[in-house]
C-alpha positions, 0 to 999 in steps of 0.5 A: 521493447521498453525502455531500459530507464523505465524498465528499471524504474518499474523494478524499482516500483515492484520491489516497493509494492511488494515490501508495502505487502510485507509492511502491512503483513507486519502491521496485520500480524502485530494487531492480532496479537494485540487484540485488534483483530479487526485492524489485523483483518484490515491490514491482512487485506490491504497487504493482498491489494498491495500484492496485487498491486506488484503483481499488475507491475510484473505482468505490465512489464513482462507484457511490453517485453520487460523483465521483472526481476523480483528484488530483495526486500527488508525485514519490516518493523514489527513493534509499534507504539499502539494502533495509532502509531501503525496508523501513522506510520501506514500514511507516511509510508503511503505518501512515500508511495506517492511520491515514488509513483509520481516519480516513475511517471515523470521517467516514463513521460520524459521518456516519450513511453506514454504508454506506461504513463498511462498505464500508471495513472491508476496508481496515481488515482489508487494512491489518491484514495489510499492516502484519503483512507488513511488520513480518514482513519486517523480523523477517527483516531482522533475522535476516539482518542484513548479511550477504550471504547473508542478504539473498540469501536475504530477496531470494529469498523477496521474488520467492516472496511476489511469485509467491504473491501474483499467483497468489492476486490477492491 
């Protein structure tokens, strides 16, 4: 049976991963209607991978003799600035995230259930990667600047990523 502090501390996690789906849900929906089809598709597979991961919390929890109570979520923003600003806004969410994740492997660990604190070090390595992406895409926001073309192109790499990612389940 799980400890009820890390229980609770899990639920906590799942809610975030599931509002992180609806978060880029959000973010996916408003580039599509503003010409950014393959940020959209980019954002529309990253919010899949963010529900996968709520659902690797659930069965997780469920499986060392949890419950997994799904629990009510906000309504996510849905204007934005530019793609920039979705961009922005997606690594300082991501770094909450991380922090969130680092904040339940200490409750896991001074809980002695190293069993989940292993479990967890995949969200640690995964929010690694998840933050390096980001701060890539920005660097390349960067590089394009305001032009047209460049965000043409940045948006054009987005869908390659997006196709890269869904042929790797990743």
């Amino acid at each position: 049976m799980i400890n009820k502090k890390v229980e609770k501390a899990l639920i906590n996690q799942i809610k975030l991963e599931e509002q992180s789906s609806r978060i880029y849900m959000s973010m996916a929906s408003w580039g599509e209607v503003n010409g950014f089809p393959g940020a959209a598709k980019f954002l529309y597979t990253h919010s899949d991978e963010e529900r996968m991961h709520m659902t690797k919390l659930i069965t997780y929890l469920n499986d060392k003799g949890g419950y997994a109570v799904l629990q009510p979520l906000e309504m996510p923003q849905n204007k934005f600035k530019n793609l920039l600003d979705v961009f922005e806004q997606i690594l300082k969410h991501e770094e909450f995230v991380t922090e969130s994740i680092n904040k339940l492997f200490e409750i896991a660990f001074n809980e002695k259930d190293f069993t989940t604190s292993q479990f967890l070090q995949w969200y640690i390595e995964e929010q690694i990667e998840e933050e390096s992406t980001f701060k890539g895409i920005l660097d390349k926001f960067r590089l394009a600047g305001n032009q047209t073309g460049g965000l043409f192109h940045l948006d054009k790499e987005l869908e390659t990523l997006a196709i890269a990612d869904a042929a790797t389940g990743a």
